[in-house]
Each structure stands twice: as C-alpha cells, then as structure tokens.
C-alpha positions as CSV (number, residue, x, y, z in Angstrom):
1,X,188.2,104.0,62.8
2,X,185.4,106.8,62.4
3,X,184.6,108.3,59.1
4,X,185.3,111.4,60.3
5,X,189.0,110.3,61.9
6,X,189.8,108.7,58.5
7,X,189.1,112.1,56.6
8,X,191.5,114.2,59.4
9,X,193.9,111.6,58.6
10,X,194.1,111.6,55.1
11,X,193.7,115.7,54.2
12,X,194.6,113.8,50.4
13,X,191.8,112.2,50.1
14,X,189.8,115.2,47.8
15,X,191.8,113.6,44.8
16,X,190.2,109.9,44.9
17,X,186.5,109.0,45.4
18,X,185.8,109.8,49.1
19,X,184.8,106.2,51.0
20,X,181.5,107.8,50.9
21,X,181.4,107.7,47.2
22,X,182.0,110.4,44.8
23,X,182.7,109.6,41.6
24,X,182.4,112.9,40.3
25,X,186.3,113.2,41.8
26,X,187.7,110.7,40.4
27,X,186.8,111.3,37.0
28,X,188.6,115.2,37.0
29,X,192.1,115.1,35.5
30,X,195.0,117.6,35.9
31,X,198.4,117.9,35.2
32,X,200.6,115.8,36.3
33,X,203.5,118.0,38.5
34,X,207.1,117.2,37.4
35,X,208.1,117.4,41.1
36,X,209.1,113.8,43.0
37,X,206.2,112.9,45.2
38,X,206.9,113.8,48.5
39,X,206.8,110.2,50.6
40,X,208.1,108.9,53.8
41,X,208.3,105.1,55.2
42,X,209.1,104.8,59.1
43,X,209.8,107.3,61.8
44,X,210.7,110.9,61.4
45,X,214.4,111.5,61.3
46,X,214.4,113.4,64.7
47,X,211.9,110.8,66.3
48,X,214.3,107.9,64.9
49,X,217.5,109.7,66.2
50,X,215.9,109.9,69.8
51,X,214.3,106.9,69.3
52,X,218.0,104.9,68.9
53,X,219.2,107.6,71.7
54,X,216.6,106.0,74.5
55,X,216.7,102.1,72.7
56,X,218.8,101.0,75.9
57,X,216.4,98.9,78.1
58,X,213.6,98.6,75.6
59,X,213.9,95.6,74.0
60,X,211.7,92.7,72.7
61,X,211.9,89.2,74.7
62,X,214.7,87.2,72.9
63,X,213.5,84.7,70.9
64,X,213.7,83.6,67.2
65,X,211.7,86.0,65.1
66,X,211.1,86.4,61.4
67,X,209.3,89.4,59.9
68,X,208.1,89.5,56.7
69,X,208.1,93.2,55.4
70,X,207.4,92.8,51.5
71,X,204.9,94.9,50.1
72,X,201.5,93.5,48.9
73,X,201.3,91.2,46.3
74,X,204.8,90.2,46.6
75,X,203.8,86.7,48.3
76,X,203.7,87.7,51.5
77,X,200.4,85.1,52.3
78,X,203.0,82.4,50.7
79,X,205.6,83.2,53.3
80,X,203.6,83.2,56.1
81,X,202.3,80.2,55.0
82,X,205.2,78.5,54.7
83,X,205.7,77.8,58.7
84,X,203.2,75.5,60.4
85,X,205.7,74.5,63.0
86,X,206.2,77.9,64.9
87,X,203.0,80.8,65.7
88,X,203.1,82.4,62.5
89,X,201.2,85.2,61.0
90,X,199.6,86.7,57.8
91,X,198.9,90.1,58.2
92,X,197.3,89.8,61.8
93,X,195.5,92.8,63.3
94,X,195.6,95.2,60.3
95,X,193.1,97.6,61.8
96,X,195.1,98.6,64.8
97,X,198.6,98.9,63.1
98,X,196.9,101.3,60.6
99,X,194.9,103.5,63.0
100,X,198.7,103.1,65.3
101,X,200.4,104.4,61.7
102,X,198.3,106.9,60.8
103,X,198.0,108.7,64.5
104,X,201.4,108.8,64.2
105,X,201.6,110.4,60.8
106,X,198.9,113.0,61.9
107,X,200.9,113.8,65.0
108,X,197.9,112.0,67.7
109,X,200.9,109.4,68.6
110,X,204.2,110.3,69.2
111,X,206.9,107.9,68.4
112,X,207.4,106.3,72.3
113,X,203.3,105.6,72.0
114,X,204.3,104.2,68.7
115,X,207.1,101.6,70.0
116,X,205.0,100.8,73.0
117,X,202.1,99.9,70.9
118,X,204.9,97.6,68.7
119,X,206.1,96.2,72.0
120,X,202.4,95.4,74.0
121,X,201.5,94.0,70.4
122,X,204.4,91.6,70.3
123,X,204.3,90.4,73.7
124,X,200.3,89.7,72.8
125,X,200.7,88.0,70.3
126,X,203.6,86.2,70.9
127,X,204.4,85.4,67.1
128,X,207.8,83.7,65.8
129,X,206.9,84.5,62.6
130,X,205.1,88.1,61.6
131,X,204.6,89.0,57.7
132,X,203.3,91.9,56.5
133,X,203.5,94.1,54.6
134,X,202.5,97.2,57.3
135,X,205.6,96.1,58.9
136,X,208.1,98.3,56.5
137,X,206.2,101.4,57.9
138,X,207.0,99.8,61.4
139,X,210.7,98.5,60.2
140,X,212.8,101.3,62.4
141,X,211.2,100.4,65.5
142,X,211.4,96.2,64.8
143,X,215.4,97.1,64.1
144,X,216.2,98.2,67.4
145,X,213.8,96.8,69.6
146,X,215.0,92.9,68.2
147,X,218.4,93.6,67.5
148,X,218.4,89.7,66.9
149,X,214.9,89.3,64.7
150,X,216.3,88.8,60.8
151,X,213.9,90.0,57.5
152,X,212.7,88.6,54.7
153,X,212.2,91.8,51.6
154,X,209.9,89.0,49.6
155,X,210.1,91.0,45.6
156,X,207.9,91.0,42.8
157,X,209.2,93.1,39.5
158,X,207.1,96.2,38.8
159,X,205.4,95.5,35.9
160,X,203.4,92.1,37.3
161,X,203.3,94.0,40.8
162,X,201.4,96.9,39.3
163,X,199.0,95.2,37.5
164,X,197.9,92.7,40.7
165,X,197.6,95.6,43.0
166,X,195.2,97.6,40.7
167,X,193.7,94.3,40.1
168,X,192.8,93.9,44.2
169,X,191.8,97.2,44.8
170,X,189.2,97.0,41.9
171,X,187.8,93.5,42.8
172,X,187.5,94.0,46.4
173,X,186.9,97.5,47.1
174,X,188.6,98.1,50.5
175,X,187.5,99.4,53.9
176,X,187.5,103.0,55.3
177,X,190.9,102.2,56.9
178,X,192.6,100.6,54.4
179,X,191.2,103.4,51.7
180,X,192.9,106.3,54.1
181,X,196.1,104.0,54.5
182,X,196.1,103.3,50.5
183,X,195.6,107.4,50.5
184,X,198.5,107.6,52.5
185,X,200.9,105.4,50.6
186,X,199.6,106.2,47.1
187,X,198.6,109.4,47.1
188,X,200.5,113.0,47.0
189,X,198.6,116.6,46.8
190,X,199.3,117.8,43.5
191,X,199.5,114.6,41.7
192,X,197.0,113.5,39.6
193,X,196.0,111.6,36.5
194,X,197.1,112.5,33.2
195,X,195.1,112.1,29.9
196,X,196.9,108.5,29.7
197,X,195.9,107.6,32.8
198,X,192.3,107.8,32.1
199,X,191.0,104.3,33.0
200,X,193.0,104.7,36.3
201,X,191.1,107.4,37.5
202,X,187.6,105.9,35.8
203,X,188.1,103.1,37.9
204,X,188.7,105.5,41.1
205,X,192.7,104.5,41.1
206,X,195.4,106.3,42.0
207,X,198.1,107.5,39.0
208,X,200.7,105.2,38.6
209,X,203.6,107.8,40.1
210,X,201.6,107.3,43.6
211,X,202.1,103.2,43.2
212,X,205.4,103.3,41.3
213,X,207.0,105.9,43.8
214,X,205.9,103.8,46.3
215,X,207.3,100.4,45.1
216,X,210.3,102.3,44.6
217,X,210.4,103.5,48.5
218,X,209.3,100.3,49.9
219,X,212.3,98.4,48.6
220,X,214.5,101.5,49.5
221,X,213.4,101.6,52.6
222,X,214.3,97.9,53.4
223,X,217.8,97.8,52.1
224,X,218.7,101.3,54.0
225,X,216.8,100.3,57.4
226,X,217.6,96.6,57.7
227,X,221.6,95.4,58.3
228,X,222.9,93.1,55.3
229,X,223.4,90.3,57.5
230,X,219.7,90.6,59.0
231,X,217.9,90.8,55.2
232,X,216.9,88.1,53.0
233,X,216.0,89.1,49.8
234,X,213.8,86.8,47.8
235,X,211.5,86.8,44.6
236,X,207.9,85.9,44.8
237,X,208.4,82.6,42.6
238,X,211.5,81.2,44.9
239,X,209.5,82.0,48.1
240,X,208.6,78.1,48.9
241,X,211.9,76.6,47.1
242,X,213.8,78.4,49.5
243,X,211.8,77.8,52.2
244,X,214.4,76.0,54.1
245,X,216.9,78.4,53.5
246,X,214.5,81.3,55.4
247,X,213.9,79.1,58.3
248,X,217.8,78.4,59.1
249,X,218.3,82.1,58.4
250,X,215.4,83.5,60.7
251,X,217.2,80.3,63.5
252,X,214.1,78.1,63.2
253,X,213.5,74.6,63.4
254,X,213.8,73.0,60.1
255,X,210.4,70.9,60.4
256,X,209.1,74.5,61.2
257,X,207.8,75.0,57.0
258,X,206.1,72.8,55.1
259,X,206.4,73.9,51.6
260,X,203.6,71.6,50.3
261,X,200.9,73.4,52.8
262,X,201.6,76.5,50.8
263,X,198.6,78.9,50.1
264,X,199.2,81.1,47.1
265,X,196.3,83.8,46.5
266,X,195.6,83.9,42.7
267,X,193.0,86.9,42.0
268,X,190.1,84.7,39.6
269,X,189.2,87.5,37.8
270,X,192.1,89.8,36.9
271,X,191.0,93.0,34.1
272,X,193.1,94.3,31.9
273,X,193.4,97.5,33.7
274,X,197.4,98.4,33.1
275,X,197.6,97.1,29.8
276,X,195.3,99.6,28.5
277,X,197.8,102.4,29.4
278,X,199.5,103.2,26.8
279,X,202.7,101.6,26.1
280,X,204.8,104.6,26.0
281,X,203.8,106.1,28.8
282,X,203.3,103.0,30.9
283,X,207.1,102.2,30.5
284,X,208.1,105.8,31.0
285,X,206.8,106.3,34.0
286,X,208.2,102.5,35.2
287,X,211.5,103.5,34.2
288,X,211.7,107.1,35.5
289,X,210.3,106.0,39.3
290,X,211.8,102.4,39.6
291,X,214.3,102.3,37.1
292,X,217.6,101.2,39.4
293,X,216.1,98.9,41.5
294,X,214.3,97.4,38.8
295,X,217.9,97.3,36.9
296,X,219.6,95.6,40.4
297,X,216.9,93.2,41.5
298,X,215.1,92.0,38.0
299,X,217.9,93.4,35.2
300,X,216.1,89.9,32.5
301,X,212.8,92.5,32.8
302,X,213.1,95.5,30.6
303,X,209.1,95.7,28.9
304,X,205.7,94.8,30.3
305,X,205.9,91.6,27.8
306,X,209.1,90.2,30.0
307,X,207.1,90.4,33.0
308,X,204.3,88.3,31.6
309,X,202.2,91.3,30.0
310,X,200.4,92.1,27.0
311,X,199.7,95.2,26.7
312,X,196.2,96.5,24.7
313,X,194.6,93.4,25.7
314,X,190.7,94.4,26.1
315,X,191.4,96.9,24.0
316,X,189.1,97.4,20.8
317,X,191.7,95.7,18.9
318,X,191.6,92.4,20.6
319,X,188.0,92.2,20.5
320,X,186.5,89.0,18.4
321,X,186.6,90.7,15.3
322,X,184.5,87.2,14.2
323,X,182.3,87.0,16.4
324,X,181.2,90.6,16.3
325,X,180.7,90.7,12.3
326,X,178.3,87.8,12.2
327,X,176.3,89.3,15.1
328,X,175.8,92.5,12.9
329,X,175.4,90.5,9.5
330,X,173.8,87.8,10.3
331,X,172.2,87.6,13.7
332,X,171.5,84.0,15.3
333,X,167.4,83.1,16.4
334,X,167.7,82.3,20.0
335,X,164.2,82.7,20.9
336,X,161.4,80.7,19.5
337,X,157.9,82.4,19.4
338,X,154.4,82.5,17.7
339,X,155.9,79.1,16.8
340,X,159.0,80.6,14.8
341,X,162.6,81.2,15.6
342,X,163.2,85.0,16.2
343,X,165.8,86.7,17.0
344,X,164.7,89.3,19.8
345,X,164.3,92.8,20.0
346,X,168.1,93.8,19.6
347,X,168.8,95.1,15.7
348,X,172.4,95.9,15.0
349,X,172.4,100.2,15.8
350,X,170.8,98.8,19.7
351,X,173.8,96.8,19.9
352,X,176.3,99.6,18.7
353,X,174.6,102.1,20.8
354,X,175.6,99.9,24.0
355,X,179.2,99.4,22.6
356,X,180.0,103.1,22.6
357,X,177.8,103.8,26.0
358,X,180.3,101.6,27.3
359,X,183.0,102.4,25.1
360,X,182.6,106.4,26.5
361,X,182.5,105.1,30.3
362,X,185.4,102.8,30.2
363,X,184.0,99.8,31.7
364,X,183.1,97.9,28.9
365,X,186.0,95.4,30.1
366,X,184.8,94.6,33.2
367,X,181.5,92.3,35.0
368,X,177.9,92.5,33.2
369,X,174.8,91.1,34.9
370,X,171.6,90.8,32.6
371,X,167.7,90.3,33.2
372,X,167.0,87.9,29.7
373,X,169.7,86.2,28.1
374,X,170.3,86.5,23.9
375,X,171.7,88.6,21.2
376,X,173.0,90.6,23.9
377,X,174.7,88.2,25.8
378,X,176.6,87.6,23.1
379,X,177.5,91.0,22.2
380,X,178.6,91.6,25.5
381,X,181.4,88.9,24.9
382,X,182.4,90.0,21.9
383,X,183.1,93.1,23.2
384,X,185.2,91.5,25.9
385,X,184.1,91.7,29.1
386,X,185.8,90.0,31.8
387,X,182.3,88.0,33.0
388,X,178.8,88.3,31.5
389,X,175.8,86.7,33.9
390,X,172.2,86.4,32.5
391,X,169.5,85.1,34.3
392,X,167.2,83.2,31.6
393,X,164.1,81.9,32.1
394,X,164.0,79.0,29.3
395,X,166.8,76.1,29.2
396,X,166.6,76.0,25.3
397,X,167.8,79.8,25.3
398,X,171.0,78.9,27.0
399,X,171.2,75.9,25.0
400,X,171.0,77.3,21.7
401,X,173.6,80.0,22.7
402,X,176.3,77.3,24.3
403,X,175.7,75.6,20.9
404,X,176.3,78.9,18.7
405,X,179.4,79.9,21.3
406,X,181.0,76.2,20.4
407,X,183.7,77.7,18.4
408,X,184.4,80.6,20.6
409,X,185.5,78.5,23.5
410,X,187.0,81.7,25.1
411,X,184.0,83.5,24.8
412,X,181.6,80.2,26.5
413,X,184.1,80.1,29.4
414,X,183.1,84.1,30.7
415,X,179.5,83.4,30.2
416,X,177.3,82.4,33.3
417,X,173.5,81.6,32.9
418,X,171.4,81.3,35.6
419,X,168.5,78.9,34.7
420,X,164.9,80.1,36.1
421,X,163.1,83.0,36.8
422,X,164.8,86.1,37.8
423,X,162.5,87.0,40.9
424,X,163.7,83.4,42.3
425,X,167.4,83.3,40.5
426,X,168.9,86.5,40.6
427,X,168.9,87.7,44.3
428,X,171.1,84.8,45.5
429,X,173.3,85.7,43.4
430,X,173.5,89.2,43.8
431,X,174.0,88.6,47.6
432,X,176.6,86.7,47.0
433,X,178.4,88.4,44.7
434,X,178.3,91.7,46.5
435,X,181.8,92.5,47.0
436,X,182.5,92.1,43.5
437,X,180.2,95.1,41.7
438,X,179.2,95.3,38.4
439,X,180.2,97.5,35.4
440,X,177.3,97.0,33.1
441,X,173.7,95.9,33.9
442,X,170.4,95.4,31.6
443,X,167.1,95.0,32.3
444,X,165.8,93.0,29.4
445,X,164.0,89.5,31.5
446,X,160.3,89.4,32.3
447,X,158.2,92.5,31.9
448,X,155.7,92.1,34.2
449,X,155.6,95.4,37.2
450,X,156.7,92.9,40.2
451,X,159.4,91.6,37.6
452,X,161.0,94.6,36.6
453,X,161.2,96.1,39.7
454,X,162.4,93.4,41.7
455,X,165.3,92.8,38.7
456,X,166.3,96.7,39.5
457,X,166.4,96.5,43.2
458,X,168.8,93.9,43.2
459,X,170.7,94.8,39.9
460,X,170.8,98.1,42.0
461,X,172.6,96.1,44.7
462,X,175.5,94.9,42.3
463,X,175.9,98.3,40.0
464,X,178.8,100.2,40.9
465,X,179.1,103.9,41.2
466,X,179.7,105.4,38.1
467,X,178.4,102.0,36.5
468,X,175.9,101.5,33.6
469,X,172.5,100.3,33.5
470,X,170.7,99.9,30.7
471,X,166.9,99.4,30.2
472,X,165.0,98.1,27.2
473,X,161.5,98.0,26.0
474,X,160.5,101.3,27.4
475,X,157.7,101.0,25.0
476,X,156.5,99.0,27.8
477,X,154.5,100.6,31.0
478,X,156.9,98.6,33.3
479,X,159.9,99.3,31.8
480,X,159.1,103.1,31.3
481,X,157.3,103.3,35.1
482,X,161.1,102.3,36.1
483,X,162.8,104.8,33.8
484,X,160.4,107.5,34.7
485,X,161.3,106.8,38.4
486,X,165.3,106.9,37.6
487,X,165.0,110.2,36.0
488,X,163.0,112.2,38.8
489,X,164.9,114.0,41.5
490,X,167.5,112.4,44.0
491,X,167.7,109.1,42.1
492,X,171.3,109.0,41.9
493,X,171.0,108.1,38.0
494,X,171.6,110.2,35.1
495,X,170.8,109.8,31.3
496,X,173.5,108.6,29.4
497,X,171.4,108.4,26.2
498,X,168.6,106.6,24.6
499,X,167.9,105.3,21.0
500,X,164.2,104.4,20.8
501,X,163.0,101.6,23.0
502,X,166.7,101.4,24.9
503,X,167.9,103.7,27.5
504,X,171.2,103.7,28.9
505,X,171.8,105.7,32.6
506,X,175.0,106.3,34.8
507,X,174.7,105.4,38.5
508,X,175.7,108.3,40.2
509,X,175.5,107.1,44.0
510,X,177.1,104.6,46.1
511,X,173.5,103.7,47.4
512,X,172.9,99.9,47.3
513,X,169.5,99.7,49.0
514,X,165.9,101.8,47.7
515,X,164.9,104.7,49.7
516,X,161.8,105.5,51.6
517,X,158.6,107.1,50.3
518,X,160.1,110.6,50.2
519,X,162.2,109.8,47.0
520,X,159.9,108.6,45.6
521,X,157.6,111.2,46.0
522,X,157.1,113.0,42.2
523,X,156.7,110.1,40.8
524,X,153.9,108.7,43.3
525,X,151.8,112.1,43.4
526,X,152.1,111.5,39.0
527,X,150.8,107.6,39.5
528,X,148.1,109.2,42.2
529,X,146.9,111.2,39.0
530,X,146.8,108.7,36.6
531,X,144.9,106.6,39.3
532,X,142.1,109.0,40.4
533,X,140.6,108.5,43.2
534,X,140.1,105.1,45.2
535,X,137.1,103.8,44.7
536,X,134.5,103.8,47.2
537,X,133.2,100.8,49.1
C-alpha cells in the first residue's frame, strides 16, 4: 500500500506519530472527550442487510472449516498451531485483507467487492483451518458465506491483554499498513491522551480508551455475529488442553492437532509500559470500557495484580535503592591507568544529570547501547532499564564489573558487553538489532576522529525518534567536532542540556542513515577555515 493511500485511509492519523515520523505529535496532550468512541467491526448495517438479501447462491465449497477470530495476543499463533494434520493458517496474507478492509471502510470497495475478495481468497488458499485475528472485521461475510464453518473467540482478560499489545507495538514497530489498520482500530478523532497517559503517548501509543473500546467491541462483535452453536469460546491458557475438543467441534480428524508441536510467542523483552499508569486511572478506565465482559468471561480478575501485574514496576520506587547509594557514595575503580585503579570520568552530579534527562523523556525504562563500558553501565541498571549493551574494549573492564554486579544478580542478567573494539564490535550488532531501537545511547568508547564518528553513525542507526543520546568528553576535539555537527541546521537533534564535559540531545528525526554533503555544509565551510588553504605541491 502507498504512503499516500495509507494517509487517505486513515484521516485519524494527525493524532499518532505519522509512519513518516513525527514525534512532535505524539507528545501533544488534550482532553480526553467523555463521548463513547465511535467504532464499527464488520459490514455496514445496510450493506449487511443486502448482503444476507443476495447470500442465496454465493456460498463457500463445503468442507470442514475452522476460523480463528480472536484478537491479537489472545493465542491465536497457539491455535493455529495446534493442527498439523489439515492446511492451517496463522495470520496468512495480512497485507491484502487490510488494504481489502480499509478500501471498504473508505468507500473504494463496496461490500460485493468485499465478499468476492473473501471468496477468490478462500478458494486460493484452500485452508481448513484460518486464524486470525483480521477475521472478526471479516466475521459477517464468513457467517453466511459457510453457513457450516464453526469459530473459535480464543480470550485473554484485559489487563495481561493490554499490557502485551503495547508491549508488540513498542518492540517491533509495525509497517505502514498495519500502522493505518492499528489507526483504524485504535484510534477515534477527538480522543486523546490524558495527563495520566503520558508514557502512552511518549512512546507514540494510542490512549487506552482506543485499545480498551476495542477489546470491548472485538468480543461483542463475536458473540452478536456468530450463532451459539457455531462459537467456541476459549481462554488463552486452555487453548492446547482443549485442543481435542476444538478439532471435533470445527468436524476434524482427531490426529488433525498435535498439542506437543505448539508454538507459543513469548515477547523477550516486555517494559513496564502499563504499569506505570497510574493505578486509579488504569482500573477506571478498564472498568468503565470492559467492565461486563470482563465480569462474564474472567469474573476471579478484578485488579491488574489478579491478572499477573504489578503495577509501578520501573517506576522510581522500584529502582535499586542499593545499588544506586553506593555508586554515589562510594564509586567502584573499573579502569586501571597510569598504573592505578580509577574510577573514570563520571562524578556523581554526571550521573544525576543523565537520571533526570531520562527521567524528563520517559524512556529511562527501556534499551541503552553504550560506546565504553563503566560507572555508567552500572548506573544505567540501577536506574532500571530493560537492557543496557556496552561495547568495551578491555576484558578486565567487563570482568571487574560482572564481579562488582555479583550480588545484583537481576541487574548482571540485563547487561550485555560486547568484548573488542567498537569500530569492529558494534555495527554487527546494530544491524542486527535494528528492529528493536534504542531509548538511550552514549558515546563514551575510544576518542579518536574515525572512532567517534563511526560509534555515532551506527548508534544513529539504533536511536529512536524522540530518543536520547548523550555525548561525553566534549573537552575533546572529536567529541566536540561531533556535537558541533549535531547542533548545526537540519540535524534532526536538539539540546536537551549539558553539564560541563557531558551533553545530552533529543533525536528529533526518524532518519537512520547520514546525509550527503549538503547537511553538512556549515559545519565543513567552519573546518575549511580552521584548515586554511591546501597546501601546495
């Protein structure tokens, strides 16, 4: 789907970042309305009315079908899973079925384009099994056209729900498509973040009425749309024990699942992103948008705790109090120079000066890559963050900071040092780790030109928009070359603030890669200057 489609789509979209990248947008807050957000799942009344009218003699081959129609995060990839025996599904052809939903929606498709696409699809594909969790938007049309297919609603409470969706959309930031579809099923004009919502929108989220309404709409949707005797209702933990159960329900073979050959997706590196709303409001809103269902289908979870959660965690108040205290009082040698221990160039204000830079920008609880490894490194863990990386040049650094982390064995299991020299150590990893970005990056390794530079370009390549970076030693002509360059025109960086040698900026642009000459231009002409003239040969 083209850019420029997704935006006509989705005339929502001013609210979140734009897939271009604005972060600007989603850092603006406004009331929230007290109006219901206006939603619909599956056709338009008329077009479902005239759709039933003409469903005589458009109908899907008989033949055993199961569809999966749970929403996200509900196990669908468990349910799919589940059935080795039969063509099965997870999920397949996404694009299509959103650019097919979102036609219709803006009025491009009408509803017998709609139900042919369904039908060529099906006969395609030829599945006996389909989940996904496009498939409630699709659930009128799969009705009537197999009046013998059955459902399976797979359920997951809101509370757990909320916090894994957030949790995807953060670590895998998702395509134009899905972005305009998430638009469409999470957004509403008028309805924005409030004050409480503030790490929502800092993390370019939507407010939790878009994602609560919408949990509450999915599952409405399902029991109004789908006949009793055609639904199967089942929560996301009894998804494989009952596996036998769906098949002989859905009339497949019983040899058709294999619970064993289960694959269950488990995010590795969940933030605490809803338990930093606070608990008042959090449950509020839970209550006022799902509140029945949650009463009918999970009545044994009342509070974020009965669901598994603990709220404030990552907050300032979970932080190691310990760890932090010595660090400031007593700071640790990890370096050994001029043939003495030292303890590096961080004093306790540099080290409170990055706690409230990242304090103010609300990502302190989320992935930090660093040139140079150290006092730092440890700060950053006391502070919480979900994964610090620093690349270190010397073995006995990392070992005399494993050794000193021994009795913060939580703290030791998010730290990852990368052995070597960052111009050799660091871009592999940056490559790799691409579709994960980082909240928090420092520049404190080698300070050689080459070494500097090369530690931006791809620190660059991991930083988020509306992430940190942080630069020491500007004392330094390499360091201060770099910060110079950041702070001339078009650099999509701004000053956050700086306390002597350190300087902390905001990346204000979804660029991953350096420009050409022209962007560089101010600062060239300035270096042309200092150089003079080539010499003569």
């Amino acid at each position: 789907m083209r850019s420029a489609e997704v935006a006509a789509v989705t005339g929502r979209m001013q609210r979140i970042q734009k897939v271009s990248g604005d972060h600007a947008a989603a850092t603006a807050f406004r009331p929230l309305p007290s109006a219901a957000r206006p939603m619909r799942i599956g056709l338009r009344p008329d077009d479902l009315t005239a759709c039933r009218a003409a469903a005589e003699g458009c109908r899907l081959e008989p033949r055993p079908r199961l569809y999966g129609i749970g929403m996200g995060k509900t196990g669908t990839n468990v349910l799919a899973s589940l059935f080795t025996g039969v063509p099965a599904a997870h999920e397949p052809e996404t694009g299509d079925v959103i650019t097919a939903l979102l036609d219709y929606e803006a009025g491009r498709r009408g509803w017998r384009a709609l139900r042919e696409f369904v039908v060529e699809r099906d006969r395609r594909l030829g599945l006996s099994v389909d989940v996904s969790n496009l498939n409630i938007f699709l659930v009128d049309l799969l009705v009537d056209l197999a009046p013998d297919a059955k459902f399976v609603l797979t359920i997951r409470d809101p509370w757990s729900w909320l916090d894994a969706i957030v949790n995807q959309y953060v670590r895998r930031p998702p395509t134009a498509e899905w972005r305009a579809f998430a638009e469409f099923r999470f957004g509403a004009e008028g309805v924005a973040h409030p004050a409480e919502e503030r790490i929502l929108a800092t993390l370019g989220l939507h407010p939790l009425a878009g994602y609560l309404a919408y949990w509450r709409e999915h599952m409405q949707k399902a029991l109004a749309a789908v006949p009793a005797d055609r639904l199967y209702v089942v929560p996301v933990g009894r998804i494989a024990a009952e596996a036998g159960r769906i098949a002989a329900f859905a009339g497949l073979p019983a040899d058709s699942v294999d619970p064993s050959r289960v694959r269950e997706y488990r995010n590795p590196a969940k933030r605490p992103i809803v338990q930093r709303i606070p608990r008042d409001h959090l449950e509020a809103e839970v209550h006022r948008h799902c509140g029945p269902m949650l009463e009918r289908f999970f009545p044994g979870i009342r509070t974020p705790e009965d669901a598994g959660l603990v709220l404030d965690a990552g907050s300032g108040a979970d932080r190691n109090t310990r760890l932090r205290t010595d660090l400031l009082t007593s700071p640790p040698a990890f370096h050994f120079w001029d043939g003495a221990p030292q303890i590096g160039g961080f004093d306790a204000p540099a080290l409170e000066f990055i706690e409230r830079a990242l304090d103010d920008a609300d990502v302190w609880q989320g992935v930090a890559y660093e040139t140079g490894a150290g006092l730092s490194s440890v700060w950053l863990l006391s502070l919480g963050l979900h994964e610090v990386h620093s690349f270190c040049n010397r073995a006995e650094v990392r070992d005399r900071i494993v050794e000193y982390l021994r009795p913060y064995p939580e703290e030791r299991g998010r730290w990852h040092c990368h052995v070597g020299p960052s111009e050799l150590t660091l871009p592999p990893v940056a490559i790799a780790a691409a579709t994960e970005p980082a909240d928090f990056c420092l520049i404190d390794g080698g300070h050689g030109l080459d070494t500097v530079f090369n530690d931006f370009i791809y620190l660059n390549y991991l930083l988020k928009p509306g992430g940190l970076l942080a630069i020491d030693d500007l004392q330094l002509g390499s360091c201060r070359l770099l910060y110079e360059l950041l702070l001339t025109p078009k650099q999509g960086y701004a000053l956050v603030g700086r306390r002597g040698k350190l300087a902390v900026l905001r990346k204000q642009t979804n660029r991953r890669l350096l420009g050409d000459f022209g962007r560089y231009r101010p600062l060239l002409d300035r270096l042309s200057g200092w150089l003079g003239d080539p010499p003569q040969p």
